[in-house]
PyMOL Python script that loads the backbone (N, CA, C, O; Angstrom):
from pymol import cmd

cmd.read_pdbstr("""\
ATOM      1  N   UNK A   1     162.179 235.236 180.010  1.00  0.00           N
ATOM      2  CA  UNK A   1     163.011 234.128 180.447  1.00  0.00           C
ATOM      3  C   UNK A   1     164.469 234.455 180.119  1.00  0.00           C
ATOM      4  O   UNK A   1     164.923 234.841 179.042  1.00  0.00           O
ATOM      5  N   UNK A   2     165.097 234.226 181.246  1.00  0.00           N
ATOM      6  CA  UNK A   2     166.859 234.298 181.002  1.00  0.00           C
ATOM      7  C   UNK A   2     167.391 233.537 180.292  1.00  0.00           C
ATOM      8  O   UNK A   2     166.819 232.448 180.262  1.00  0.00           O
ATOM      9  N   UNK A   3     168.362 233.625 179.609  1.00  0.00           N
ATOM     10  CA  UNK A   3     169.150 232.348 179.076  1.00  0.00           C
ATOM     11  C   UNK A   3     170.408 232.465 180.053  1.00  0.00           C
ATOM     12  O   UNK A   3     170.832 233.419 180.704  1.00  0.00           O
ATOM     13  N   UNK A   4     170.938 230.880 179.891  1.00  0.00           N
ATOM     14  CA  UNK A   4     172.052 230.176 180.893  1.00  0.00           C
ATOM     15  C   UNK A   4     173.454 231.232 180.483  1.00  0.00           C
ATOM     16  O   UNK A   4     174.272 231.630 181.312  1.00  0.00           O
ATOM     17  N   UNK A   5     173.473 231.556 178.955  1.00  0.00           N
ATOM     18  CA  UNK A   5     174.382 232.628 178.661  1.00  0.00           C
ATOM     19  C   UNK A   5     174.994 234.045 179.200  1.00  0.00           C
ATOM     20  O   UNK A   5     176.110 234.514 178.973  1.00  0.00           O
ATOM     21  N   UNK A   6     173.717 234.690 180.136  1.00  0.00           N
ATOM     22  CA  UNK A   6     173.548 235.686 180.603  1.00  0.00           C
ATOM     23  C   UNK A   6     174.859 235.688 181.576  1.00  0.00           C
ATOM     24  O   UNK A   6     175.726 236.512 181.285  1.00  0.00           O
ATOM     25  N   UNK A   7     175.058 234.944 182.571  1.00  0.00           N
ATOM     26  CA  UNK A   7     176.127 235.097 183.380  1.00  0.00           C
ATOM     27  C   UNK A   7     177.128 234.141 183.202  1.00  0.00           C
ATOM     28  O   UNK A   7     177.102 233.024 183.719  1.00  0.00           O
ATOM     29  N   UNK A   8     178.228 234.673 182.295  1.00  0.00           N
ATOM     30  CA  UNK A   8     179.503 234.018 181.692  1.00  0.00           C
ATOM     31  C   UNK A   8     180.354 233.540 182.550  1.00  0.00           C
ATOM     32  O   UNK A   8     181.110 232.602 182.298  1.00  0.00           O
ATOM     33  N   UNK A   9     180.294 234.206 183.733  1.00  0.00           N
ATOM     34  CA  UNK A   9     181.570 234.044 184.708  1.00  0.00           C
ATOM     35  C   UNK A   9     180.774 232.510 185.054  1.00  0.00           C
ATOM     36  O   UNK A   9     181.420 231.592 184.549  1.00  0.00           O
ATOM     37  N   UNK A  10     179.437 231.994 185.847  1.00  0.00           N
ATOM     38  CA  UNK A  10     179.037 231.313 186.491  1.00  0.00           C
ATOM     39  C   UNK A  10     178.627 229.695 185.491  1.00  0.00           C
ATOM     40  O   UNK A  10     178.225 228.601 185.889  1.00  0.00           O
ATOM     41  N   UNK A  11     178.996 230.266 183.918  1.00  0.00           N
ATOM     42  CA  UNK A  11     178.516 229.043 183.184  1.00  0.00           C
ATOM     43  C   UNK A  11     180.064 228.414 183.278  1.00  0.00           C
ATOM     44  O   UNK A  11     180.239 227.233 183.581  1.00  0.00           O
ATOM     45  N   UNK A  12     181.419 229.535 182.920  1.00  0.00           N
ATOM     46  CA  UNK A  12     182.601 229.383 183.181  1.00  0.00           C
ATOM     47  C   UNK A  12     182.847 228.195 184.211  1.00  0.00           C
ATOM     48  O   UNK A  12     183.065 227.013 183.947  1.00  0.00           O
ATOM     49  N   UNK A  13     182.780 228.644 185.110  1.00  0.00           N
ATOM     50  CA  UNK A  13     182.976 228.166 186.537  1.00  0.00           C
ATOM     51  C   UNK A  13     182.200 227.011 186.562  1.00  0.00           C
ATOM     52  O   UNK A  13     182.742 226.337 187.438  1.00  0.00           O
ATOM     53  N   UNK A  14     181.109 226.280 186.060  1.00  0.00           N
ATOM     54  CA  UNK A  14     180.242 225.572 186.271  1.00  0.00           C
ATOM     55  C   UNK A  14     181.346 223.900 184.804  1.00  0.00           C
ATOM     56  O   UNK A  14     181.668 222.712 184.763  1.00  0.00           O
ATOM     57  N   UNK A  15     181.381 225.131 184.046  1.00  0.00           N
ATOM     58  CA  UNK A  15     182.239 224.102 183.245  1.00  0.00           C
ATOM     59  C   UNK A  15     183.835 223.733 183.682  1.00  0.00           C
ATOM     60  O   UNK A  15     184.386 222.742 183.204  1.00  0.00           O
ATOM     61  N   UNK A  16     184.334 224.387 184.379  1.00  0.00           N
ATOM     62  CA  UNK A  16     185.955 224.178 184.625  1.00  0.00           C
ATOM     63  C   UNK A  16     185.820 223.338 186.130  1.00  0.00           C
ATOM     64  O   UNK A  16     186.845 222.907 186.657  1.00  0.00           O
ATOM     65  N   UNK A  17     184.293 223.119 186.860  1.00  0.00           N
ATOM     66  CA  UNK A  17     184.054 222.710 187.724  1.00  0.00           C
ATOM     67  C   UNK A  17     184.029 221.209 187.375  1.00  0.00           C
ATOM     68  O   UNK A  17     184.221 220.292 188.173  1.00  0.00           O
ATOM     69  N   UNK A  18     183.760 221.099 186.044  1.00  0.00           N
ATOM     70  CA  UNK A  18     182.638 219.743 185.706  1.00  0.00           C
ATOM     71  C   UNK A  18     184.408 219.167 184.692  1.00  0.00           C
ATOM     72  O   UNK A  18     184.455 217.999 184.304  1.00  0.00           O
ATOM     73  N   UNK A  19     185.284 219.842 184.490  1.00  0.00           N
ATOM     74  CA  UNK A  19     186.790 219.689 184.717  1.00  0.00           C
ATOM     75  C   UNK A  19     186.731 219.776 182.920  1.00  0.00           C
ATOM     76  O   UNK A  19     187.599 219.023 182.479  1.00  0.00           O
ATOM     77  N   UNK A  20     186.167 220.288 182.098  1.00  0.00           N
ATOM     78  CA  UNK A  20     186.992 220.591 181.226  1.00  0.00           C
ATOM     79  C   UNK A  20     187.796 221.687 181.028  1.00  0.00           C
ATOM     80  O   UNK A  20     187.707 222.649 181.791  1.00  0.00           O
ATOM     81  N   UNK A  21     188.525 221.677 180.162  1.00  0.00           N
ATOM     82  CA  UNK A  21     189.828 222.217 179.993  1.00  0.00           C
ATOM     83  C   UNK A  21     189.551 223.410 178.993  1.00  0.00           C
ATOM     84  O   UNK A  21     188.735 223.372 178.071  1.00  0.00           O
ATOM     85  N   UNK A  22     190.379 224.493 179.333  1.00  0.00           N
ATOM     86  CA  UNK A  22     190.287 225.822 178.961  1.00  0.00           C
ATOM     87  C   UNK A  22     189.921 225.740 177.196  1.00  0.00           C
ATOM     88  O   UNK A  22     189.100 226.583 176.837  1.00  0.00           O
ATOM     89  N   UNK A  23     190.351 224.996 176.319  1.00  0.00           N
ATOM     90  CA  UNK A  23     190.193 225.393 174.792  1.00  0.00           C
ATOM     91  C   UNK A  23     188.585 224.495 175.096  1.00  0.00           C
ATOM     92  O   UNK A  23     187.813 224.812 174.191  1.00  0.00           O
ATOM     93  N   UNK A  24     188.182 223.897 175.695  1.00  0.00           N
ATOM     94  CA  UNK A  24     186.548 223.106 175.862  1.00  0.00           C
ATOM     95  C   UNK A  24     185.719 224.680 176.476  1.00  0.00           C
ATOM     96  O   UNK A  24     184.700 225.235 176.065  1.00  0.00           O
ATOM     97  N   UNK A  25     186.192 224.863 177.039  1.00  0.00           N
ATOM     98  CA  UNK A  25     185.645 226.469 177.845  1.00  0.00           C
ATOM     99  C   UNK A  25     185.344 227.327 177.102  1.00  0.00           C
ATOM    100  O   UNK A  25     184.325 228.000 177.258  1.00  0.00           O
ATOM    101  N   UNK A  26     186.135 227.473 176.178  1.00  0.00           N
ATOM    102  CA  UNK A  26     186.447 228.709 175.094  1.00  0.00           C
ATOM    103  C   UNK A  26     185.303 228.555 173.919  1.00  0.00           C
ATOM    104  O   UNK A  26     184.409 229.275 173.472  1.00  0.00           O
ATOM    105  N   UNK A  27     185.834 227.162 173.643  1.00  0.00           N
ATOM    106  CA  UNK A  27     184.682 226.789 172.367  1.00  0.00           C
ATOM    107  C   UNK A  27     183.359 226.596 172.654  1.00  0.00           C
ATOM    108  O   UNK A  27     182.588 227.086 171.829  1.00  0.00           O
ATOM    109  N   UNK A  28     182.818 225.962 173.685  1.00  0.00           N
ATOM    110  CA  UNK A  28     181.602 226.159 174.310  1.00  0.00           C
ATOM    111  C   UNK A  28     180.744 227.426 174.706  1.00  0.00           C
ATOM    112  O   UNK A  28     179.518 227.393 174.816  1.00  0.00           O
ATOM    113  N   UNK A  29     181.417 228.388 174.878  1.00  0.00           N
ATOM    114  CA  UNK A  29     181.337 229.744 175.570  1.00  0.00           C
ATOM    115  C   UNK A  29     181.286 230.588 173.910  1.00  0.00           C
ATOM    116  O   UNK A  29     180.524 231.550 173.814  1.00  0.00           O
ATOM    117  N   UNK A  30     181.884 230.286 173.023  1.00  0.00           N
ATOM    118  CA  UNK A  30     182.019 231.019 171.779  1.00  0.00           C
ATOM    119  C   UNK A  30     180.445 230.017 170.912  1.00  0.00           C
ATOM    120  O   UNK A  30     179.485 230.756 170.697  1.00  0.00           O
ATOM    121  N   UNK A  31     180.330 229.114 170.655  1.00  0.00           N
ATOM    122  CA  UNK A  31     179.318 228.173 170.173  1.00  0.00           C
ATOM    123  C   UNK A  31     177.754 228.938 170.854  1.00  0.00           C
ATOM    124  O   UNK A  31     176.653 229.087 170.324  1.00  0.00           O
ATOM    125  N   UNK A  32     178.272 229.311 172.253  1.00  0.00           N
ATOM    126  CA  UNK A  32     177.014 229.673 173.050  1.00  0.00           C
ATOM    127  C   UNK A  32     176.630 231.024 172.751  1.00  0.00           C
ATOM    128  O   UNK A  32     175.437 231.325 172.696  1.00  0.00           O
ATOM    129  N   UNK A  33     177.362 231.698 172.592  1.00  0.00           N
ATOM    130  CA  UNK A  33     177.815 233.479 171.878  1.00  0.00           C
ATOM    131  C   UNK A  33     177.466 233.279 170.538  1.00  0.00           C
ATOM    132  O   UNK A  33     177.425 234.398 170.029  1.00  0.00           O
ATOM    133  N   UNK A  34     177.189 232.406 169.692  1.00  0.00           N
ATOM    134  CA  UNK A  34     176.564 232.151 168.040  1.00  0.00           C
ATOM    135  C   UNK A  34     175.147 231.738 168.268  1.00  0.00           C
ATOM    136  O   UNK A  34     174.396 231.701 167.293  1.00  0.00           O
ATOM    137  N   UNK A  35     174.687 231.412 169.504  1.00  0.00           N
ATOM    138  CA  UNK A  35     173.309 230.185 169.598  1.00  0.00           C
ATOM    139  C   UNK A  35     173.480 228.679 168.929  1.00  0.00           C
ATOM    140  O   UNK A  35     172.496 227.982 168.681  1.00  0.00           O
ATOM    141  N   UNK A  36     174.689 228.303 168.696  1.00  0.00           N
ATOM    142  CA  UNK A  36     174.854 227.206 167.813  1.00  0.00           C
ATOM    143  C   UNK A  36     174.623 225.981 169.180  1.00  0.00           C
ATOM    144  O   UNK A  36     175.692 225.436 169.451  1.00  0.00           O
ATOM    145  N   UNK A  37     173.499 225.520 169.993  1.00  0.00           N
ATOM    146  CA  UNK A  37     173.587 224.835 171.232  1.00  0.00           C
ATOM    147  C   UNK A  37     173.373 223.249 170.959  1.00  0.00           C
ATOM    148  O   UNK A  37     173.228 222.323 171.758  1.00  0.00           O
ATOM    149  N   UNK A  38     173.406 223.275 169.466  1.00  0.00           N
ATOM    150  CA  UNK A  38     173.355 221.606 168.736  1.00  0.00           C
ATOM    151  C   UNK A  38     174.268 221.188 168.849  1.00  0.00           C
ATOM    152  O   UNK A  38     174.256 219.989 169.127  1.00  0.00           O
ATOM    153  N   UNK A  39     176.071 222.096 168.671  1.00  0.00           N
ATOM    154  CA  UNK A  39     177.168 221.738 168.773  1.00  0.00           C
ATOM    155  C   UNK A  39     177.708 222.290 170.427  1.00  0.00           C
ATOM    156  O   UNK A  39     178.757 222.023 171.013  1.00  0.00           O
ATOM    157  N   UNK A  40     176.512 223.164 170.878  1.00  0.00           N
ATOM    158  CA  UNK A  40     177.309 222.552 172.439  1.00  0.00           C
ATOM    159  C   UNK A  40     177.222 221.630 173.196  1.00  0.00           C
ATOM    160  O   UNK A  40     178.020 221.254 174.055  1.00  0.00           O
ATOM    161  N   UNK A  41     175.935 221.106 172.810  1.00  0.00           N
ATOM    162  CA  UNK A  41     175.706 219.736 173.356  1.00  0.00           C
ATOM    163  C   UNK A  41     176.203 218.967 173.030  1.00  0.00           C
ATOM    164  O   UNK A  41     176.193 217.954 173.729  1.00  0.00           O
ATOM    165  N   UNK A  42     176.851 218.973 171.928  1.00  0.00           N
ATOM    166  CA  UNK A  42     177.427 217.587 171.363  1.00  0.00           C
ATOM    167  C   UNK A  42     178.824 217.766 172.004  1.00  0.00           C
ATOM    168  O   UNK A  42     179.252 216.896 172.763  1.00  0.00           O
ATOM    169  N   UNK A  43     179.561 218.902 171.708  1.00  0.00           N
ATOM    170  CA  UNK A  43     180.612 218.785 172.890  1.00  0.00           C
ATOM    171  C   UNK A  43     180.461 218.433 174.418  1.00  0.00           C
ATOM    172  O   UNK A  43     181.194 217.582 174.922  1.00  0.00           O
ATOM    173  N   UNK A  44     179.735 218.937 174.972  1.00  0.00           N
ATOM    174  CA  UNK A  44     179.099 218.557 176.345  1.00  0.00           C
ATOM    175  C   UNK A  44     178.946 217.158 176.359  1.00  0.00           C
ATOM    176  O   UNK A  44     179.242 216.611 177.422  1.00  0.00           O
ATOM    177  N   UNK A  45     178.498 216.345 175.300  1.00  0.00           N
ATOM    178  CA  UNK A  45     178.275 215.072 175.806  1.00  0.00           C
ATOM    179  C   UNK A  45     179.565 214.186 175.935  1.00  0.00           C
ATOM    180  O   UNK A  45     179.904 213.412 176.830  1.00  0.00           O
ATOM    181  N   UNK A  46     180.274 214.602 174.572  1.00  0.00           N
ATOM    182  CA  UNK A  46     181.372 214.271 174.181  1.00  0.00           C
ATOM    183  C   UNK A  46     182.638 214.219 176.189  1.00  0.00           C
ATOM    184  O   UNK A  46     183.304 213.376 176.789  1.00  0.00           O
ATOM    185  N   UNK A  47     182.263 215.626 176.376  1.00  0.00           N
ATOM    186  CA  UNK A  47     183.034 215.287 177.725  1.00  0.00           C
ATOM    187  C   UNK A  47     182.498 214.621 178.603  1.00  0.00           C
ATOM    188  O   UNK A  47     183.234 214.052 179.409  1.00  0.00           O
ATOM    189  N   UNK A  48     181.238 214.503 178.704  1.00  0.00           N
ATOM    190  CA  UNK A  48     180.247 213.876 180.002  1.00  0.00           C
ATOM    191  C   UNK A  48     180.753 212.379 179.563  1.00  0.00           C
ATOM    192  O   UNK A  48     181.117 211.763 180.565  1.00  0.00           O
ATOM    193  N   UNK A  49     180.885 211.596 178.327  1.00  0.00           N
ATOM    194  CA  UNK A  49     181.207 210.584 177.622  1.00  0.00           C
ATOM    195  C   UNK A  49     182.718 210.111 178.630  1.00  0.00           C
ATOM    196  O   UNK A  49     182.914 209.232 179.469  1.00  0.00           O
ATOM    197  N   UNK A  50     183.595 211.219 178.017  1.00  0.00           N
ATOM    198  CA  UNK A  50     185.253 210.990 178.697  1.00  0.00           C
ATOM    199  C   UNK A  50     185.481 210.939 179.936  1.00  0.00           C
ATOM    200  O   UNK A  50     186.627 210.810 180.366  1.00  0.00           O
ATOM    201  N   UNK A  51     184.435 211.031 180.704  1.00  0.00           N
ATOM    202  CA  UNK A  51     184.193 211.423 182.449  1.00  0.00           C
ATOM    203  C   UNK A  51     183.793 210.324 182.919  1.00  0.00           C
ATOM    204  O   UNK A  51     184.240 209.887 183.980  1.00  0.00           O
ATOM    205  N   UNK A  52     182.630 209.520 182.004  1.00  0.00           N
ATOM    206  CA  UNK A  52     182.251 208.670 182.450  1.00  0.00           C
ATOM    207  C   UNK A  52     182.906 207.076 182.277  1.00  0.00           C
ATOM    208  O   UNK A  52     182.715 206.143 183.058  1.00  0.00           O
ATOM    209  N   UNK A  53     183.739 207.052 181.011  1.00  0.00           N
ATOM    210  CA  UNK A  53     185.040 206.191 180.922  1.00  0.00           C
ATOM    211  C   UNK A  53     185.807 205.751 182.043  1.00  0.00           C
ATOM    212  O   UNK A  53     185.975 204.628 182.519  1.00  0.00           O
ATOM    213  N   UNK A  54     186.465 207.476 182.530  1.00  0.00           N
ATOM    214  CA  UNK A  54     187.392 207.403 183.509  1.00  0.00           C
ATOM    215  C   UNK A  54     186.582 206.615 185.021  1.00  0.00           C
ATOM    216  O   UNK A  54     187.218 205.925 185.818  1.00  0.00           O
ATOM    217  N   UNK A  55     185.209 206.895 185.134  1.00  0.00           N
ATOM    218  CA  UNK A  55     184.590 206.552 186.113  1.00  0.00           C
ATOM    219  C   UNK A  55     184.641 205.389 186.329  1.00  0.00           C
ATOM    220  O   UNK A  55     184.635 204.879 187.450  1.00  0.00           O
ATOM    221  N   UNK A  56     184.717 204.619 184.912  1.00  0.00           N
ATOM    222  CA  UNK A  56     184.290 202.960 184.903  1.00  0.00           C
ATOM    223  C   UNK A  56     185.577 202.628 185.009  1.00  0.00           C
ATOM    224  O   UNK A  56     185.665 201.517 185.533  1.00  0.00           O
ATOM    225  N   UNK A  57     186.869 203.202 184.684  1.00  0.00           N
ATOM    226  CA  UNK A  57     188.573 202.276 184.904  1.00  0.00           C
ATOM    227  C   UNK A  57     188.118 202.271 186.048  1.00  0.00           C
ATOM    228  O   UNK A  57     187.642 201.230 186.501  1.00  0.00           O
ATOM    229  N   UNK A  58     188.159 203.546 186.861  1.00  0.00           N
ATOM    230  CA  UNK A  58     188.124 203.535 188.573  1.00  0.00           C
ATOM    231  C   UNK A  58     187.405 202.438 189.046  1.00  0.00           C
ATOM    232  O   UNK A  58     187.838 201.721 189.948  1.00  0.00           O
ATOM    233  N   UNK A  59     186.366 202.270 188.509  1.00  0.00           N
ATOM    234  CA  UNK A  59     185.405 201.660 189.233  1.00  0.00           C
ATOM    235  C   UNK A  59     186.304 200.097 189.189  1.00  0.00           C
ATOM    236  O   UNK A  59     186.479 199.550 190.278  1.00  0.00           O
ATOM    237  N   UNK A  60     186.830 199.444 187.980  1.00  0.00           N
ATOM    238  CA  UNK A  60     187.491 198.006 187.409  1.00  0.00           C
ATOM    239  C   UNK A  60     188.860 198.064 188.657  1.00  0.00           C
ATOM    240  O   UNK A  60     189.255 197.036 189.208  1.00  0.00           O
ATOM    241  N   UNK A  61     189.326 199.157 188.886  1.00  0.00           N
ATOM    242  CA  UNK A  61     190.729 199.547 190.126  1.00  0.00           C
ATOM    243  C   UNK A  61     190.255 199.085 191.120  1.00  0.00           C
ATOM    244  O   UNK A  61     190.744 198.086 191.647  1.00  0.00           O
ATOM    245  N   UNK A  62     189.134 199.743 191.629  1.00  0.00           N
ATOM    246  CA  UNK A  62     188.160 199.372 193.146  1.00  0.00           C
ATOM    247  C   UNK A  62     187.943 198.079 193.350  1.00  0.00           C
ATOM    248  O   UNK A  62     188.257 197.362 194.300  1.00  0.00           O
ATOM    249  N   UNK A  63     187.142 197.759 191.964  1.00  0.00           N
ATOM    250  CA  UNK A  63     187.061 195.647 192.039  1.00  0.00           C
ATOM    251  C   UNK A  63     188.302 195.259 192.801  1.00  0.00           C
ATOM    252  O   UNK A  63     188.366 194.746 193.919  1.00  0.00           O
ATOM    253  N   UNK A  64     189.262 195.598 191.992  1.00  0.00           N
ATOM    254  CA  UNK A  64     190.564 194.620 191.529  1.00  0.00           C
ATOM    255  C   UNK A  64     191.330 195.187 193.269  1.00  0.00           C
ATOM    256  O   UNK A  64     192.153 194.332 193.596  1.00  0.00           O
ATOM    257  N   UNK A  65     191.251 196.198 194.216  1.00  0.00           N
ATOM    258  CA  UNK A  65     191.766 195.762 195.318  1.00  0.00           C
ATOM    259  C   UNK A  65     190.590 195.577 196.221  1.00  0.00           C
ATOM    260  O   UNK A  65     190.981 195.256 197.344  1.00  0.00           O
ATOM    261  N   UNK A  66     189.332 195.661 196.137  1.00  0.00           N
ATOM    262  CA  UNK A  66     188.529 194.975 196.426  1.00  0.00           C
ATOM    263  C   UNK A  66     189.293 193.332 196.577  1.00  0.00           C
ATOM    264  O   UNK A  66     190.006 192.640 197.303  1.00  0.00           O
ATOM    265  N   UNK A  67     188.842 193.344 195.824  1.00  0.00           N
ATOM    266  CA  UNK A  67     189.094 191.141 195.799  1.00  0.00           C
ATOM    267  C   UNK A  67     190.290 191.113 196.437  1.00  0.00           C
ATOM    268  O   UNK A  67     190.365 190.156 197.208  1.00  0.00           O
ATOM    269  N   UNK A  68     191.709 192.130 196.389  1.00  0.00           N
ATOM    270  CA  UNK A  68     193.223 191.714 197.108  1.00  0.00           C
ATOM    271  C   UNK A  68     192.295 191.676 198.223  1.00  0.00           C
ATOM    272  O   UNK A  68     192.031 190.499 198.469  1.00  0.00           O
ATOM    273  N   UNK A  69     191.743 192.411 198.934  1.00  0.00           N
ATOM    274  CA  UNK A  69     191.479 193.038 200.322  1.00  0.00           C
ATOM    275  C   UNK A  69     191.239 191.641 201.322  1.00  0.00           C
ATOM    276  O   UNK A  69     191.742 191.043 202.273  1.00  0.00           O
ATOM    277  N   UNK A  70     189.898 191.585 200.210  1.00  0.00           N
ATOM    278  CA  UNK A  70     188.826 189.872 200.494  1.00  0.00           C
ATOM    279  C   UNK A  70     189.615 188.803 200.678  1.00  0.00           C
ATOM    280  O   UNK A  70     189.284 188.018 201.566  1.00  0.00           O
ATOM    281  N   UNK A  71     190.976 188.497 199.793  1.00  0.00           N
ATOM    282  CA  UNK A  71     191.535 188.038 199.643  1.00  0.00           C
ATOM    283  C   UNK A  71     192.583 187.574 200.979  1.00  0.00           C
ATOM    284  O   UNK A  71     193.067 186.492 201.309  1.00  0.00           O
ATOM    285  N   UNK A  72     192.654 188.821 201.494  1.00  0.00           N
ATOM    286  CA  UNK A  72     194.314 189.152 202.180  1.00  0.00           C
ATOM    287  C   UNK A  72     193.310 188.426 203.562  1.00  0.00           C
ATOM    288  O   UNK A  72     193.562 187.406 204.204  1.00  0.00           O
ATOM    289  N   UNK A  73     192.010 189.473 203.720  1.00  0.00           N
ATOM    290  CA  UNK A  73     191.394 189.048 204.973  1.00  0.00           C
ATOM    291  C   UNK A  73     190.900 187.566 204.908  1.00  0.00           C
ATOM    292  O   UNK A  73     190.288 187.307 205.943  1.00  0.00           O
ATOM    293  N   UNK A  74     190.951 186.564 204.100  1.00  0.00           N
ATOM    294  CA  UNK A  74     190.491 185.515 204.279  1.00  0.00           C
ATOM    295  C   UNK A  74     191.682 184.304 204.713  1.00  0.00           C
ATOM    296  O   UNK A  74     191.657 183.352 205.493  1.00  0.00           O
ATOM    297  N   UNK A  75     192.587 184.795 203.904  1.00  0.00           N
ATOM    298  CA  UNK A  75     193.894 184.047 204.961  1.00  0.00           C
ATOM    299  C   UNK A  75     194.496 184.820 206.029  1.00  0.00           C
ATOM    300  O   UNK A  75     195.553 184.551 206.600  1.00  0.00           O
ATOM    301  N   UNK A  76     193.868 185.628 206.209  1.00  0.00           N
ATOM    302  CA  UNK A  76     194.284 186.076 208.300  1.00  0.00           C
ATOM    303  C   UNK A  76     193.643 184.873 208.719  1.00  0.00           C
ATOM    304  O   UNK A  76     194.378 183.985 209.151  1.00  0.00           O
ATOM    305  N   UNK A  77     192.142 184.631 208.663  1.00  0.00           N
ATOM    306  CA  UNK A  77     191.447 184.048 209.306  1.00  0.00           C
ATOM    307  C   UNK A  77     191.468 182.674 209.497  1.00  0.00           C
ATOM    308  O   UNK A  77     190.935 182.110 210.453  1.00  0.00           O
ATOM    309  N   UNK A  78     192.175 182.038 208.455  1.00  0.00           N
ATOM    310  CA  UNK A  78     192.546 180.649 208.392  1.00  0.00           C
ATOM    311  C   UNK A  78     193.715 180.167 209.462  1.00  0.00           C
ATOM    312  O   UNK A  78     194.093 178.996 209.477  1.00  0.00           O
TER     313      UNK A  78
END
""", "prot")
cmd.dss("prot")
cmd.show_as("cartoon", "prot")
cmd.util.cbc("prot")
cmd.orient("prot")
């Protein structure tokens, strides 16, 4: 069985995809180069965590011109 380690360029790319940032790259990629994968996960979640934050402002933005939208179109109609 392979490990996910084997091809650096494609775990690289898979993480700068998923948008962390080069010193998250480095330390993950070095953690993974020790077998230490207790503390890559915990970084990993740690960003999946900060990703999913940003997801939920967006999502509170969308409401909030949502309702202008509902809003705007309900006094056209009047």
């Amino acid at each position: 069985m392979s490990s996910y380690m084997e091809n650096h360029d494609a775990v690289i790319q898979n993480l700068e995809d998923a948008g962390c940032d080069p010193e998250t790259v480095a330390k993950l990629m070095e953690l993974g180069m020790t077998g230490n994968r207790k503390n890559q996960l915990k970084l990993l979640e740690q960003h999946r965590k900060r990703l999913l934050e940003k997801v939920h402002e967006n999502e509170k933005r969308i409401d909030c011109l949502d309702y202008l939208v509902f809003q705007m179109s309900k006094e056209k109609k009047d």
